[in-house]
LUMTIKE-440754 format. One record per atom (N, C-alpha, C, O): residue number from 1; residue in three letters; atom name; x, y, z. Coordinates in pm, whole numbers, plus 50000, padded with zeros to 5 digits. Atoms other than C-alpha are relative to their C-alpha. Example, Ala and Ser with C-alpha at 12.3 -4.5 7.8 and 13.67 -1.06 7.14 Angstrom:
nr->1	rest->ala	atom->N	c1->50089	c2->49881	c3->50000
nr->1	rest->ala	atom->CA	c1->51230	c2->49550	c3->50780
nr->1	rest->ala	atom->C	c1->50090	c2->50120	c3->50000
nr->1	rest->ala	atom->O	c1->50194	c2->50118	c3->50066
nr->2	rest->ser	atom->N	c1->49918	c2->49881	c3->49994
nr->2	rest->ser	atom->CA	c1->51367	c2->49894	c3->50714
nr->2	rest->ser	atom->C	c1->49923	c2->50109	c3->50073
nr->2	rest->ser	atom->O	c1->49974	c2->50220	c3->50090
END
This chain:
nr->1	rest->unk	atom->N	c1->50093	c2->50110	c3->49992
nr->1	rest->unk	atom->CA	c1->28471	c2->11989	c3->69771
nr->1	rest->unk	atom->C	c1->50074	c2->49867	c3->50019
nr->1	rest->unk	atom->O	c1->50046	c2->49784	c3->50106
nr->2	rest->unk	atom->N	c1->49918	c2->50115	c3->49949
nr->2	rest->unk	atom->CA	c1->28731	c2->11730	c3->69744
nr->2	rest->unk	atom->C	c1->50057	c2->49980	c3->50107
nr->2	rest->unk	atom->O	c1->50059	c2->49862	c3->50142
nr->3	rest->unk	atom->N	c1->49885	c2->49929	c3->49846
nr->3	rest->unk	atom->CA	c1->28941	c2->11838	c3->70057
nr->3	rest->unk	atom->C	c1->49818	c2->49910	c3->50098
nr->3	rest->unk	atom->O	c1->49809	c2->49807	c3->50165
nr->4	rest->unk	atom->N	c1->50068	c2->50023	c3->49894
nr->4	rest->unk	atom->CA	c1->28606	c2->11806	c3->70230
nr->4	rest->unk	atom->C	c1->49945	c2->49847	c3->50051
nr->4	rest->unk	atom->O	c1->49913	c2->49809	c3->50163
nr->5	rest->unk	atom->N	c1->50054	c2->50074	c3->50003
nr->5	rest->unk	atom->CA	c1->28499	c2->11498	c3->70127
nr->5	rest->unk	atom->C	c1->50154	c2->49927	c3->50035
nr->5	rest->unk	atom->O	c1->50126	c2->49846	c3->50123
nr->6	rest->unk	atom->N	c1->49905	c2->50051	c3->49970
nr->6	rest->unk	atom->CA	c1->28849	c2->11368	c3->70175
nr->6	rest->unk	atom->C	c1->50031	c2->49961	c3->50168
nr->6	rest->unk	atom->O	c1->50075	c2->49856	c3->50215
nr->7	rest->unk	atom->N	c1->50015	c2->50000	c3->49913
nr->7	rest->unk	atom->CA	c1->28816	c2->11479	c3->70511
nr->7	rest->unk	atom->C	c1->49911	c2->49906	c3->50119
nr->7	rest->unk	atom->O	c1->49935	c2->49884	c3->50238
nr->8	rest->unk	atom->N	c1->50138	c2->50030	c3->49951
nr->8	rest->unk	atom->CA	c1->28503	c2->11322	c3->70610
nr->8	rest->unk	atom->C	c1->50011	c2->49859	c3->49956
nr->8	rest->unk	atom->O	c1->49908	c2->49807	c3->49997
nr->9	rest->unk	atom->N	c1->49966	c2->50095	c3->50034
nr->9	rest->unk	atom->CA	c1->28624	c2->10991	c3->70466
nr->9	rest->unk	atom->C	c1->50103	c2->49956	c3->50075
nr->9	rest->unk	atom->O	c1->50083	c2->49839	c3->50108
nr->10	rest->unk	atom->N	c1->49933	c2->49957	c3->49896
nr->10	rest->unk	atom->CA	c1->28918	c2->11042	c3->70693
nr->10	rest->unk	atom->C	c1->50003	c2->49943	c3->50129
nr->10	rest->unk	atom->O	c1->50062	c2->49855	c3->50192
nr->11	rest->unk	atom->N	c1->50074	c2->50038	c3->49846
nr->11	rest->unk	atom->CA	c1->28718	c2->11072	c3->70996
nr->11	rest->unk	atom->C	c1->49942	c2->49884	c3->50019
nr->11	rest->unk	atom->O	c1->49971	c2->49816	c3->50118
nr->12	rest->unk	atom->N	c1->50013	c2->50134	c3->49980
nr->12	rest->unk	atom->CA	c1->28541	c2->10773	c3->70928
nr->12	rest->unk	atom->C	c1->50092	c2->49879	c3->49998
nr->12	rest->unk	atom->O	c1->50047	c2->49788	c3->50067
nr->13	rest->unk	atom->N	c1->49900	c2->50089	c3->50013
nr->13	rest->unk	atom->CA	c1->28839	c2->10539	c3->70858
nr->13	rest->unk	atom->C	c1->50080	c2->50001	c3->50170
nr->13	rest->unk	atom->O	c1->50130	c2->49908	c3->50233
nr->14	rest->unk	atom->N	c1->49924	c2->50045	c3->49878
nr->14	rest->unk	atom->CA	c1->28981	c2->10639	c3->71186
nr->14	rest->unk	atom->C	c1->49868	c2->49972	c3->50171
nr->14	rest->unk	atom->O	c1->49890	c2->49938	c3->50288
nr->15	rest->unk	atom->N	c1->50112	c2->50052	c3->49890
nr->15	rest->unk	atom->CA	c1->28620	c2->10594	c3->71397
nr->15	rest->unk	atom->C	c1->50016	c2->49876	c3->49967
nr->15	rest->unk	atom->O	c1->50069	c2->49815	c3->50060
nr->16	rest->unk	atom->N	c1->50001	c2->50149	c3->50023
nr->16	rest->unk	atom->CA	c1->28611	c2->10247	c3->71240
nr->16	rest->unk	atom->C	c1->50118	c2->49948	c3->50102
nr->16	rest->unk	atom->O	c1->50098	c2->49859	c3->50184
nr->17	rest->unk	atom->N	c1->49908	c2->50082	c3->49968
nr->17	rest->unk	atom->CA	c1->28961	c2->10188	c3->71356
nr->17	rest->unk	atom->C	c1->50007	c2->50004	c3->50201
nr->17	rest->unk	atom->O	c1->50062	c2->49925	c3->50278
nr->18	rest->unk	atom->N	c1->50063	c2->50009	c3->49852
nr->18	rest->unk	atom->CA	c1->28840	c2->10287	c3->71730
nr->18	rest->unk	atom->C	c1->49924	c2->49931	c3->49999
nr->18	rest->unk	atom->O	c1->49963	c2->49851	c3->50084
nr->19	rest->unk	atom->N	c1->50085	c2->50091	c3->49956
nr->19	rest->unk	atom->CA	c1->28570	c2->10084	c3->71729
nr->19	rest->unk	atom->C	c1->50035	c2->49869	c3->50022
nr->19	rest->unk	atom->O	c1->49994	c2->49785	c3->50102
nr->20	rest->unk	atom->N	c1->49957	c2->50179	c3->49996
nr->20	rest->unk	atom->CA	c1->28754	c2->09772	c3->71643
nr->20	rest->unk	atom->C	c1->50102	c2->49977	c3->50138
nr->20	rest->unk	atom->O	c1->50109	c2->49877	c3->50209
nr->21	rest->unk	atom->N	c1->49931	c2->49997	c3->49874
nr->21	rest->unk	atom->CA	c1->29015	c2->09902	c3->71920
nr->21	rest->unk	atom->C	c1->49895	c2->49980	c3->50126
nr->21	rest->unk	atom->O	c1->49933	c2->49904	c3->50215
nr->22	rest->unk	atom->N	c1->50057	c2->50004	c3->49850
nr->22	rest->unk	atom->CA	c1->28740	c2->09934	c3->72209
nr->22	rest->unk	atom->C	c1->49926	c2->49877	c3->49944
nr->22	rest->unk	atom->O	c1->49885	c2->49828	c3->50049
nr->23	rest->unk	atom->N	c1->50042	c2->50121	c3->50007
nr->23	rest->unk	atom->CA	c1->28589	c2->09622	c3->72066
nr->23	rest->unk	atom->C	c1->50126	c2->49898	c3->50063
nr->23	rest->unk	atom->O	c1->50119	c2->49824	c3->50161
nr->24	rest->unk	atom->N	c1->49878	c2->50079	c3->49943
nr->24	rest->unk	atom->CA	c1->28908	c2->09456	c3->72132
nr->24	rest->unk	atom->C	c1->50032	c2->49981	c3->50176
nr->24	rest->unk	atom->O	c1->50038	c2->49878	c3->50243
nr->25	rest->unk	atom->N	c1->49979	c2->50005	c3->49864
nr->25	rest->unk	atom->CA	c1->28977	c2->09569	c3->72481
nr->25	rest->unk	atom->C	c1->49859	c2->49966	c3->50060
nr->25	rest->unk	atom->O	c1->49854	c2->49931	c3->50178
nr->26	rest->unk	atom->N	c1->50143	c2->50103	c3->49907
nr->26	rest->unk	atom->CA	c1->28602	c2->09437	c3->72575
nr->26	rest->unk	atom->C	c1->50001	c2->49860	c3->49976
nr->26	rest->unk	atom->O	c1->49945	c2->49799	c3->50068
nr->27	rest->unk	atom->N	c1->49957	c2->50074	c3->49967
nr->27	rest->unk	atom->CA	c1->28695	c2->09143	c3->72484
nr->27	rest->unk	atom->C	c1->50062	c2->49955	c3->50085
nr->27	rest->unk	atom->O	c1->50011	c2->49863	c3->50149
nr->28	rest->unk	atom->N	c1->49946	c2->50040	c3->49875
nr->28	rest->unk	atom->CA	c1->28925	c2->09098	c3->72723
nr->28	rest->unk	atom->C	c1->49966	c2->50058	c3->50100
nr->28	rest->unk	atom->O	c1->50013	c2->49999	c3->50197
nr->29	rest->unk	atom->N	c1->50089	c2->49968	c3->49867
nr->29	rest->unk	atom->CA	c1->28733	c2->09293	c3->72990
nr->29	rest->unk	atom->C	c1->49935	c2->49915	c3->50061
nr->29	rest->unk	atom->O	c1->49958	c2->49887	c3->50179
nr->30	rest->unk	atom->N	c1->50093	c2->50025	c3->49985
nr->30	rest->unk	atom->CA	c1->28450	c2->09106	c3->72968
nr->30	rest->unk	atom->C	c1->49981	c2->49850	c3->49940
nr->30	rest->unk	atom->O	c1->49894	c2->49830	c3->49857
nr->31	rest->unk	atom->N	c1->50043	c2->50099	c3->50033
nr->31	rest->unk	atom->CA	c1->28485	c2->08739	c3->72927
nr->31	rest->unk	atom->C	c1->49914	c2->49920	c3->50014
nr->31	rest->unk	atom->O	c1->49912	c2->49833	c3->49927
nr->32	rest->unk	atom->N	c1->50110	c2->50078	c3->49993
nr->32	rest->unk	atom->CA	c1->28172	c2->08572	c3->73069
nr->32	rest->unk	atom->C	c1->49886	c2->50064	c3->49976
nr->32	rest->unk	atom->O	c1->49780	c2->50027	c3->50027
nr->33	rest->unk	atom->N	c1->50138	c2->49936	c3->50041
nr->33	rest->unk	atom->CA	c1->27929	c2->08817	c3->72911
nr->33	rest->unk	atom->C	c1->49946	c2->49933	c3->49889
nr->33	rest->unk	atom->O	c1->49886	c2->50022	c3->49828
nr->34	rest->unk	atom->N	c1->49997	c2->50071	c3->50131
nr->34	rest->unk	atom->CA	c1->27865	c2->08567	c3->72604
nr->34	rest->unk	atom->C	c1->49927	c2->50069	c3->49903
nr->34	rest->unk	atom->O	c1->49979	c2->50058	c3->49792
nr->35	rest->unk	atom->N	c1->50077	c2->49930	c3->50028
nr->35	rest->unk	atom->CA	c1->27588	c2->08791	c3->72481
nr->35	rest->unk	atom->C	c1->50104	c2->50105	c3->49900
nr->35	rest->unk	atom->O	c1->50120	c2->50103	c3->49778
nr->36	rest->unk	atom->N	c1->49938	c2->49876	c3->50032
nr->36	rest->unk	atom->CA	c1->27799	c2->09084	c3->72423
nr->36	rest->unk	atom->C	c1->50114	c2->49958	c3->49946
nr->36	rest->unk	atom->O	c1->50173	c2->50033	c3->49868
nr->37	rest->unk	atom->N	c1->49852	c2->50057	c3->50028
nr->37	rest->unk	atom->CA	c1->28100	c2->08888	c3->72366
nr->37	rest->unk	atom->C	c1->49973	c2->49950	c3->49845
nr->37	rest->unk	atom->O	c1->50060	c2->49989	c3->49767
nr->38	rest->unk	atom->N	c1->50037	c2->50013	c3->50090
nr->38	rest->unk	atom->CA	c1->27923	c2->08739	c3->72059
nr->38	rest->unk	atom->C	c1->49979	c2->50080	c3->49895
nr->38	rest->unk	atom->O	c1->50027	c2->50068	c3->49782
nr->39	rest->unk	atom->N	c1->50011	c2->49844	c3->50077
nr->39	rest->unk	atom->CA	c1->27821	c2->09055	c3->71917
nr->39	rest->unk	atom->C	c1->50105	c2->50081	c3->49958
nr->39	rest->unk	atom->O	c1->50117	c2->50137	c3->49849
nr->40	rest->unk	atom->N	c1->49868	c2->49931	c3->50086
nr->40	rest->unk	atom->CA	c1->28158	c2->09208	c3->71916
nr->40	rest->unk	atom->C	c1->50079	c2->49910	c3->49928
nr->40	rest->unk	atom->O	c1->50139	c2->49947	c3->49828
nr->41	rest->unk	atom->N	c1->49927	c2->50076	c3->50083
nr->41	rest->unk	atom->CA	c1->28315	c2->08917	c3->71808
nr->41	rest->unk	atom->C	c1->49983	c2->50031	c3->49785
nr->41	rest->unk	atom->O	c1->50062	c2->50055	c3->49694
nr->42	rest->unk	atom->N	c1->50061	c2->49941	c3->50119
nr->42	rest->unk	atom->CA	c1->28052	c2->08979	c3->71488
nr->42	rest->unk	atom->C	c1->50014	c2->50131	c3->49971
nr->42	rest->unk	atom->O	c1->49976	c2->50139	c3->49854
nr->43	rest->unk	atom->N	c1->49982	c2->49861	c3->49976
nr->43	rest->unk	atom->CA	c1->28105	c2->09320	c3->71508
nr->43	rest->unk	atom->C	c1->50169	c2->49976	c3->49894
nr->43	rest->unk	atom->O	c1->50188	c2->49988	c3->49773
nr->44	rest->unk	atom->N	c1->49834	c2->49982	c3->50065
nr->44	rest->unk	atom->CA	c1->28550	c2->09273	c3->71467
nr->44	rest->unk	atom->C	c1->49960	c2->49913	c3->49782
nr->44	rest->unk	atom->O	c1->49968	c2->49937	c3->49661
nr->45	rest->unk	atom->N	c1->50003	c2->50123	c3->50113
nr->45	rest->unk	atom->CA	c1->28478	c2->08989	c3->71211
nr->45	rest->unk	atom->C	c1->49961	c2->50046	c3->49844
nr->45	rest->unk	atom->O	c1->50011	c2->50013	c3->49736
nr->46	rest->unk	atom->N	c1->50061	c2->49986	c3->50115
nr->46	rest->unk	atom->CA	c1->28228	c2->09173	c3->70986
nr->46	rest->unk	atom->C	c1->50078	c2->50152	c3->49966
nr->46	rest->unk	atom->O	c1->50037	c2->50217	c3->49871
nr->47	rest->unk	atom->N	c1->49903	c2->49900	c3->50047
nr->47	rest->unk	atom->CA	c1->28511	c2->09473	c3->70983
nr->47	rest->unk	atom->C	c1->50093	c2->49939	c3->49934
nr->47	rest->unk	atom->O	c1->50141	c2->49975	c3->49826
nr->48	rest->unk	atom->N	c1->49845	c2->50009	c3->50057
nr->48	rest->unk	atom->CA	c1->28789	c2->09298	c3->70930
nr->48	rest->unk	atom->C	c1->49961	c2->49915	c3->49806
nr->48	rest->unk	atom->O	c1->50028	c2->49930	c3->49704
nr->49	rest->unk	atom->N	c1->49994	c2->50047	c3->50123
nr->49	rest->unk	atom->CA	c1->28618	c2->09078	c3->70635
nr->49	rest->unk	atom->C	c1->49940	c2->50094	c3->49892
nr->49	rest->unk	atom->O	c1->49973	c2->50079	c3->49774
nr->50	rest->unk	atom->N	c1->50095	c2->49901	c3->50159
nr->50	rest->unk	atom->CA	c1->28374	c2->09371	c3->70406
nr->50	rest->unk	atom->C	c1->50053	c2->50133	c3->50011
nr->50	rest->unk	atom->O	c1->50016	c2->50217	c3->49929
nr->51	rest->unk	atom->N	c1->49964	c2->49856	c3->50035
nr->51	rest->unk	atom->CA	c1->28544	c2->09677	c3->70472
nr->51	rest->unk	atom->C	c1->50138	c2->49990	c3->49933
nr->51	rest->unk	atom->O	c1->50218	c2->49896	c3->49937
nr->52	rest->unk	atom->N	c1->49912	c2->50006	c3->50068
nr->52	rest->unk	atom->CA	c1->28782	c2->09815	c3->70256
nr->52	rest->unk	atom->C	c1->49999	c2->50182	c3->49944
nr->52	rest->unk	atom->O	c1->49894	c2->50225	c3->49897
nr->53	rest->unk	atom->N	c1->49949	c2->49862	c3->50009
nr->53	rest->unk	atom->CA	c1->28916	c2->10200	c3->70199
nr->53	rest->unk	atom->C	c1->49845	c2->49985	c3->49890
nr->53	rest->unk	atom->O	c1->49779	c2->49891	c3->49847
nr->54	rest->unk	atom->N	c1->50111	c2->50021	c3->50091
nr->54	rest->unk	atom->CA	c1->28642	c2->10325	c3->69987
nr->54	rest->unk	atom->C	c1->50078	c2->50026	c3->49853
nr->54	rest->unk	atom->O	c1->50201	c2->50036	c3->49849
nr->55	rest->unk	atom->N	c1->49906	c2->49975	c3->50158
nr->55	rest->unk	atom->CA	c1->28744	c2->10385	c3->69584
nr->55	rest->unk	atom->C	c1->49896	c2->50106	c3->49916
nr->55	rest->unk	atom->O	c1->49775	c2->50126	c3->49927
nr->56	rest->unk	atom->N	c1->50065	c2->49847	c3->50121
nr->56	rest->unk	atom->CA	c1->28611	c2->10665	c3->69348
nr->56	rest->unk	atom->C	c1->50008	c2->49891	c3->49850
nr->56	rest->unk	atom->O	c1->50107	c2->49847	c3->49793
nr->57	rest->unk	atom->N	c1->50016	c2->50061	c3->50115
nr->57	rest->unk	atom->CA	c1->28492	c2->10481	c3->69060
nr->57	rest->unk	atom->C	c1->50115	c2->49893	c3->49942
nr->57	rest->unk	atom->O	c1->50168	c2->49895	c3->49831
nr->58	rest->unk	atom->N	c1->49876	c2->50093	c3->49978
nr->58	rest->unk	atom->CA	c1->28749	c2->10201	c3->69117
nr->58	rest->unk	atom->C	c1->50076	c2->49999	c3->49989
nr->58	rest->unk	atom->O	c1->50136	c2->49895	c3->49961
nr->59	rest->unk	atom->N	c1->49857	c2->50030	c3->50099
nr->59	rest->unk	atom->CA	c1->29038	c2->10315	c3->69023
nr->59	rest->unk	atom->C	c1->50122	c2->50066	c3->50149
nr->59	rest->unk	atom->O	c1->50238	c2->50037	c3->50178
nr->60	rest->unk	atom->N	c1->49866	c2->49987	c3->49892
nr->60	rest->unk	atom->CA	c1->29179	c2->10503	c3->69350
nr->60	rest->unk	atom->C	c1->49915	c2->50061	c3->50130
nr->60	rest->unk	atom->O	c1->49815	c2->50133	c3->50131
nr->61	rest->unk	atom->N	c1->50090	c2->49999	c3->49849
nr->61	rest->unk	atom->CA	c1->29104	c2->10493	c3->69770
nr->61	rest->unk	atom->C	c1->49964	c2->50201	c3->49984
nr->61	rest->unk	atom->O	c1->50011	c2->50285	c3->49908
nr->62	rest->unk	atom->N	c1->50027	c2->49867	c3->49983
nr->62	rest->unk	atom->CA	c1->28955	c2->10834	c3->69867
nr->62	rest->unk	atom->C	c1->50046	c2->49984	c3->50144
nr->62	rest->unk	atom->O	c1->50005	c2->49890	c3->50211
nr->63	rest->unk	atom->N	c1->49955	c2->50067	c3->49858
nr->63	rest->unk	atom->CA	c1->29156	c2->10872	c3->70216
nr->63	rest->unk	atom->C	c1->50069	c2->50175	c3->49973
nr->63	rest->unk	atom->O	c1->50057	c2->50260	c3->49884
nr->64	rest->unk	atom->N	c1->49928	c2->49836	c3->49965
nr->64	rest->unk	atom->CA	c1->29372	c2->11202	c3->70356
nr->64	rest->unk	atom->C	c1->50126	c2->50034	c3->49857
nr->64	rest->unk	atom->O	c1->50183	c2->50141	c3->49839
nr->65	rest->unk	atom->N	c1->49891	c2->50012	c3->50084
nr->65	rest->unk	atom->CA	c1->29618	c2->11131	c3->70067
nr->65	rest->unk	atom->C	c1->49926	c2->50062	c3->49870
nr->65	rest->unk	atom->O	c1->49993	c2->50118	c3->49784
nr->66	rest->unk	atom->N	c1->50071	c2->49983	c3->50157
nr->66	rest->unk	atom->CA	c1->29390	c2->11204	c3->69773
nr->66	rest->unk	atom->C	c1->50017	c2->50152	c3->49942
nr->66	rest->unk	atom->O	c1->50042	c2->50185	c3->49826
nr->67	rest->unk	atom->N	c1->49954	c2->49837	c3->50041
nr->67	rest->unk	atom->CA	c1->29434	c2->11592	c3->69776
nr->67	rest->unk	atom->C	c1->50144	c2->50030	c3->49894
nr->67	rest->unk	atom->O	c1->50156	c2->50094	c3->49790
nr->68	rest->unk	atom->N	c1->49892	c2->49988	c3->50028
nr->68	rest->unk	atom->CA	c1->29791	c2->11550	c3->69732
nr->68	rest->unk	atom->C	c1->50049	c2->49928	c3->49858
nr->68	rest->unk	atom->O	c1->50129	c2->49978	c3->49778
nr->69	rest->unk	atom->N	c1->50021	c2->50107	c3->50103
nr->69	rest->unk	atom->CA	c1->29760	c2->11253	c3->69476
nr->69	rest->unk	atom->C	c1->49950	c2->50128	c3->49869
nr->69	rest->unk	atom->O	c1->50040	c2->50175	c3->49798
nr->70	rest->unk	atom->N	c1->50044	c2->49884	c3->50063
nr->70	rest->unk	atom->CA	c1->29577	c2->11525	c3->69270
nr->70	rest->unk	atom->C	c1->50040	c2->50070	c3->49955
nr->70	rest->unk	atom->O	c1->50017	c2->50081	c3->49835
nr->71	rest->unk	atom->N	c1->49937	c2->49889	c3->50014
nr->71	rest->unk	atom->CA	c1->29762	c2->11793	c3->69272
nr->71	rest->unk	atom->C	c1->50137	c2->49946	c3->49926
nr->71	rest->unk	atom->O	c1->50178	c2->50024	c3->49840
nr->72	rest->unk	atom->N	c1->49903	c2->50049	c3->50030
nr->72	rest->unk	atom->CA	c1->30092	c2->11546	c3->69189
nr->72	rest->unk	atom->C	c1->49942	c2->49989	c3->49847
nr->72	rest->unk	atom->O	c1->50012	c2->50005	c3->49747
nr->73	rest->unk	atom->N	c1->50035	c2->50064	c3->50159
nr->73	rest->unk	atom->CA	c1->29867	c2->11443	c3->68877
nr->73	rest->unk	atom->C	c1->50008	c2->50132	c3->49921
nr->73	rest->unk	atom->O	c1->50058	c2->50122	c3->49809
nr->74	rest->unk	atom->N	c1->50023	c2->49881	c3->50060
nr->74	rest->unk	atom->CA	c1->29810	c2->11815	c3->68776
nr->74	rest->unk	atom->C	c1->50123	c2->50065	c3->49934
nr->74	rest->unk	atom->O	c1->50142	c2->50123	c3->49827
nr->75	rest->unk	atom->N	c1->49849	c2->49918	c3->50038
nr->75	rest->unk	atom->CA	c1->30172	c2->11924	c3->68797
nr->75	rest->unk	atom->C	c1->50096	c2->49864	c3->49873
nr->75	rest->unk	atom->O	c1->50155	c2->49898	c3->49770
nr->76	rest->unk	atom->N	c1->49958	c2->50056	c3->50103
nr->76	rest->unk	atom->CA	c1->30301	c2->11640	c3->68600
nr->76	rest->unk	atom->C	c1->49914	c2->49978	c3->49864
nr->76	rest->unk	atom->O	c1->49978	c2->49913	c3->49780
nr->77	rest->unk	atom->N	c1->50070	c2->49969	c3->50089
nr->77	rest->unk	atom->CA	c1->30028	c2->11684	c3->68337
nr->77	rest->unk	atom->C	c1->50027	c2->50135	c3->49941
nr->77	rest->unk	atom->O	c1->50018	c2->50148	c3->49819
nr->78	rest->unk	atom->N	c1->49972	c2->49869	c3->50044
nr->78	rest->unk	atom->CA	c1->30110	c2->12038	c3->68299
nr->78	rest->unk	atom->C	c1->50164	c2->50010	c3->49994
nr->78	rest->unk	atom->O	c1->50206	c2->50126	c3->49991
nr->79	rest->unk	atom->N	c1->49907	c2->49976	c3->50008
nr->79	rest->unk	atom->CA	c1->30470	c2->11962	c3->68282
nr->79	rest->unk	atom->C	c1->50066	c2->49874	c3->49911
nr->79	rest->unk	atom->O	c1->50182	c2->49833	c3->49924
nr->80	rest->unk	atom->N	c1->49996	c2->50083	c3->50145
nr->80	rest->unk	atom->CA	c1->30456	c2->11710	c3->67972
nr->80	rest->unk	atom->C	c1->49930	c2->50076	c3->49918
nr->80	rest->unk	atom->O	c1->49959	c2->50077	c3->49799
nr->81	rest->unk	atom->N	c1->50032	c2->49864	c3->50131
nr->81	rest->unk	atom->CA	c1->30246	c2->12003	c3->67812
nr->81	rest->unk	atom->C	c1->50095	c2->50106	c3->49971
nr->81	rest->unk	atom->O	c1->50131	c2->50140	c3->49858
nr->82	rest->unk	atom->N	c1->49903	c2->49929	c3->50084
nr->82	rest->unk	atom->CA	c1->30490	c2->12245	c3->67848
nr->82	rest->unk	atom->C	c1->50129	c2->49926	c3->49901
nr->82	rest->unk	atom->O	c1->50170	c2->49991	c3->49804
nr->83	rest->unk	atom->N	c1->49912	c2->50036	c3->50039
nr->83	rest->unk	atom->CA	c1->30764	c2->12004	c3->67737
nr->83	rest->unk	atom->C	c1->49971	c2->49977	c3->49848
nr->83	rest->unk	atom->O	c1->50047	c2->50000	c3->49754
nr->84	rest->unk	atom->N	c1->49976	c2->49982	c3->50192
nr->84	rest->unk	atom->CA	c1->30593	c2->11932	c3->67389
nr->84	rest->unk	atom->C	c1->49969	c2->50153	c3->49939
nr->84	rest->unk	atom->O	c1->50020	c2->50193	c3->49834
nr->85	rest->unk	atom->N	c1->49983	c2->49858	c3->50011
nr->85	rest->unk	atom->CA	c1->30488	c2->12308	c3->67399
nr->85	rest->unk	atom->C	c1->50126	c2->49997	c3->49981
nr->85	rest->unk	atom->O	c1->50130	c2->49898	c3->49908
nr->86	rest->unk	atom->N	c1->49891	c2->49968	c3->50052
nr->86	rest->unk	atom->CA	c1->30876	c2->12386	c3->67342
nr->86	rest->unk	atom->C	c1->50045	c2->49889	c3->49971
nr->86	rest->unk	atom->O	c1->50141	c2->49855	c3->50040
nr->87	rest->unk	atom->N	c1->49930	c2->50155	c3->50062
nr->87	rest->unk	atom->CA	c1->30955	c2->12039	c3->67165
nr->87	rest->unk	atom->C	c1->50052	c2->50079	c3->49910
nr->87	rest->unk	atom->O	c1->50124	c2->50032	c3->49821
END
């Protein structure tokens, strides 16, 4: 369930980061369209200022890394138990 959702969090982070790319290159395509030119401008603007990785109950991003993050927490949790286990 995590993996998937990791995944799918993922995918969106890197559609966003296309959109702002083909927003970009229409910009410079398309300089006397003002219309459209306006819109992406609002478009880059309202990415670059309210987005932000998303967070799991604020404490850490959910992104391709989080699986691994996880699993790092598990093994060093289980390897301060065994250590006071044979203290």
């Amino acid at each position: 369930m995590v993996i998937i959702f990791c995944v799918t969090c993922e995918r969106f982070y890197s559609r966003l980061a296309d959109i702002k790319s083909k927003c970009t290159v229409a910009l410079d395509v398309s300089p006397e369209e003002c219309v459209s030119r306006k819109t992406i401008k609002n478009v880059l603007r309202l990415c670059d200022s309210r987005f932000s990785k998303m967070r799991v109950c604020g404490s850490f991003t959910a992104d391709a890394g989080l699986p691994l993050q996880l699993v790092a927490l598990i093994t060093m949790y289980c390897i301060v138990l065994l250590q006071l286990a044979f203290l």
